[in-house]
N, C-alpha and C positions, 0 to 999 in steps of 0.2 A: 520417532513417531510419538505425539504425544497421545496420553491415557483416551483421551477420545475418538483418537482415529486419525487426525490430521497428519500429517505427513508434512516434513521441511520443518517440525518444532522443538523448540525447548523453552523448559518451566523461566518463567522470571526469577532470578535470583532473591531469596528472601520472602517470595509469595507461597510455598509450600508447607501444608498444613497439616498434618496427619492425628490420627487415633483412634483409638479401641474403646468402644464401655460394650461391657458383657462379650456377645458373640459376632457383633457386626463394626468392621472400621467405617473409618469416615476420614475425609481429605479433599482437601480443594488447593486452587494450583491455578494462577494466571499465566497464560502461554503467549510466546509472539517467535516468529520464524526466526530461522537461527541463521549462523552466517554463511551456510552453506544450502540454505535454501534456493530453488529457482525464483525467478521473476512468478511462474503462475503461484504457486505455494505463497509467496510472500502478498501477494497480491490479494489473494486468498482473506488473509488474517487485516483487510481491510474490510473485510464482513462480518468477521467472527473472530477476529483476534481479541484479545485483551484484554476480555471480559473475563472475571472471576466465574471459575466452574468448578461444581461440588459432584463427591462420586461417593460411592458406599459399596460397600460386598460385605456378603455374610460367608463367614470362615472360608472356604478358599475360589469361592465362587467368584469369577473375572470381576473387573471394577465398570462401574456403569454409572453415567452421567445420568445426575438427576435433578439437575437446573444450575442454574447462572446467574451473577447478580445482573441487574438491568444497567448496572451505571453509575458514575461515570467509568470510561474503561479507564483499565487499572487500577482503581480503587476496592478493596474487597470489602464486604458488608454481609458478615453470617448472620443478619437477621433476617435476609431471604432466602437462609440453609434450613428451612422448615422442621428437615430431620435431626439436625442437629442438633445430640441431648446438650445441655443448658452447663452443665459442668466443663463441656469441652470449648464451649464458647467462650467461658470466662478463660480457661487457661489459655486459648490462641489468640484472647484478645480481640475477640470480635471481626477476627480476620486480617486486622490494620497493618499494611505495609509500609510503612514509614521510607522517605527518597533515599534514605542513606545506607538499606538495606537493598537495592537495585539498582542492576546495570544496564545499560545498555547497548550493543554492540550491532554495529552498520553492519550490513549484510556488501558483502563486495562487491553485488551488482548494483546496488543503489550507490556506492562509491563512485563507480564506473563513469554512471549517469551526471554525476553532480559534475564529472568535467565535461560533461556534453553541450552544445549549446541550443536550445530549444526558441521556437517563436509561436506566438498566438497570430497566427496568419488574418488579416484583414480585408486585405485587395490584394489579386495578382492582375498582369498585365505581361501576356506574350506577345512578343515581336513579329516579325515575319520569317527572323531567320532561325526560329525556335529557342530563341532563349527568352525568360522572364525574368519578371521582376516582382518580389513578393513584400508587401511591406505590414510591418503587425509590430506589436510586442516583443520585445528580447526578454525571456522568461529562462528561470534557471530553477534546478531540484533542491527541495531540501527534504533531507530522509529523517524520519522520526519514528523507528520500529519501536511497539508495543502499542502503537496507538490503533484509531479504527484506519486511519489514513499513514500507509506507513512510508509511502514519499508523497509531496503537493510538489505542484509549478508554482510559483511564486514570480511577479513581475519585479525584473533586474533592478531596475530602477525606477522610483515609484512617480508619478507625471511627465517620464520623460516622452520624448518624440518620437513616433514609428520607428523599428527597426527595418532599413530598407537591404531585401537579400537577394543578390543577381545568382539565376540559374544557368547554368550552361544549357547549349543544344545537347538534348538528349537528356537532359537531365531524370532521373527515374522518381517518380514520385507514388504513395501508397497513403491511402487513408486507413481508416479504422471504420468494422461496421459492427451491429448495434453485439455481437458475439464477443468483440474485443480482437476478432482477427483480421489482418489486413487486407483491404481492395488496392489493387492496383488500379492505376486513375492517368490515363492522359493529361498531358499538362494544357491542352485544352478543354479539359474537363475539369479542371482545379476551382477557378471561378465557381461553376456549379455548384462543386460540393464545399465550397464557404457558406454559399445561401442555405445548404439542406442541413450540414453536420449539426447535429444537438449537441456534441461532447468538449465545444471550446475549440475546434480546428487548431489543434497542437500540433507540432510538427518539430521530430528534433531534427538539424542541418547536419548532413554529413559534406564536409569540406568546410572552406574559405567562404566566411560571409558575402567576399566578391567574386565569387566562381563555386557555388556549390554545387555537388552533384549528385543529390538525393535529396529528399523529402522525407521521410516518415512518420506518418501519423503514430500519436501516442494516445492511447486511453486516460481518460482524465480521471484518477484514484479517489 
């Protein structure tokens, strides 16, 4: 758990600050979800990840967050550590984490995902004998933990031609509603919620591009 509370974190390698003058420490520490984070937890540090954050305690009283720089994430900047006496600025260097002092490690579920295969749904068009046809975008994950966005959809390949995906009868399909949890959705309701969904009508395919047989909506990060 890191010093402020989150849960599923650990510090950036090479961004941890520490010190004492007189009776109060001081320490600041950029965080991003570790590899054993869940999907919410990681998802999480797409709001509040990776921003540099300052804490203080005086002699052995708990440590308490007492601002953040604004930005960019990842970059630290103790010129916005206001408490920060002036002597320990200079020895931490102003907070500077240099790339060659940090890592970064994929979390196994956004692994997972990158061999998934994902579409930004367009038009569907069901049959009579309950199967359809869905055609959009062939979109795929790329993971980038410590950032504000720690996986994006990215289009496969960039101007190419609709990806066109046959449903089987029966096929099970599930949108996202505005919570980030999922509505299950008749596949004659699908059309519908293309025209309403605000969040990119993402959808990763579970099967064969020519016989899938599921749908699920994915929250756009």
């Amino acid at each position: 758990m890191a010093a402020d509370g989150r849960s599923g974190a650990v510090t950036v390698h090479g961004s941890v600050f520490y010190g004492t003058c007189g009776s109060v420490d001081y320490a600041s520490a950029i965080f991003e979800a570790s590899p054993s984070a869940t999907a919410a937890e990681s998802v999480a540090f797409q709001d509040h990840g990776a921003y540099p954050e300052f804490f203080e305690r005086a002699g052995q009283s708990p440590w308490r967050v007492v601002g953040s720089a604004p930005g960019p994430p990842g970059v630290m900047d103790c010129a916005t550590f206001k408490d920060l006496p002036s002597r320990l600025r200079v020895i931490w260097g102003d907070c500077v984490v240099t790339p060659s002092t940090t890592t970064t490690t994929l979390a196994p579920w956004c692994v997972t995902l990158m061999a998934d295969a994902f579409i930004q749904a367009q038009s569907v068009v069901v049959t009579a004998n309950g199967t359809a046809t869905v055609k959009g975008l062939a979109l795929e994950v790329q993971c980038a933990p410590g950032t504000p966005d720690d996986f994006q959809f990215y289009e496969r390949t960039k101007g190419e031609s609709p990806e066109t995906l046959h449903l089987v009868a029966g096929a099970k399909v599930t949108g996202v509603n505005l919570s980030g949890g999922s509505t299950p959705l008749k596949l004659s309701a699908l059309a519908h919620y293309l025209t309403q969904d605000t969040d990119g009508n993402l959808f990763q395919v579970v099967g064969p591009l020519d016989a899938a047989t599921e749908l699920l909506g994915r929250f756009h990060p």
